[in-house]
C-alpha positions, 0 to 999 in steps of 0.5 A, spaced: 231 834 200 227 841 202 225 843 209 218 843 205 218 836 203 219 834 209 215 837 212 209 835 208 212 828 209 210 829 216 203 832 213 201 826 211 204 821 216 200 824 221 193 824 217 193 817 212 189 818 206 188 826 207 186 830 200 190 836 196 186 840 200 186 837 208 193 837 207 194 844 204 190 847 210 195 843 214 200 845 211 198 853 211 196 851 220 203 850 220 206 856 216 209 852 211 210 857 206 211 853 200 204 854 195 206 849 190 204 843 194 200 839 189 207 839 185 211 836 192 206 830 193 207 829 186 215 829 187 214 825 192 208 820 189 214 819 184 219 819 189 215 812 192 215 816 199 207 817 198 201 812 195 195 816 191 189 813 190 182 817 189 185 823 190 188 821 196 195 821 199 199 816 204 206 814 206 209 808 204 212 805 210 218 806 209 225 810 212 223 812 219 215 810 217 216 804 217 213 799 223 218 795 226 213 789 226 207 787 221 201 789 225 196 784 222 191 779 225 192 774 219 200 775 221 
């Protein structure tokens, strides 16, 4: 996986439901290089890593995202 995925993964873990343009000026804040991001959050859609809904990006709670507990007050 490229330093840039990663780091994109990173992205949007920190800022849920952010567009292509929050996250490619995040991306620019933190000197990531990689100009084709629109193309690493569709590899990443595709990779189950991110859910796109409205324009808008979110990590599936999977891997080292994922909460140990549900975290519901119907649960």
């Amino acid at each position: 996986m490229p330093r840039e995925y990663k780091q994109i993964l990173e992205i949007v873990a920190e800022k849920p439901g952010a567009t292509v343009e929050e996250i490619t000026d995040l991306a620019q804040y933190r000197d990531i290089t990689d100009t084709d991001i629109p193309d690493l959050l569709s590899k990443a859609v595709d990779n189950d890593d991110f859910l796109e809904f409205d324009d808008r990006y979110w990590v599936m709670r999977t891997g080292k995202y994922r909460f140990h507990r549900y975290d519901h007050p119907e649960t």
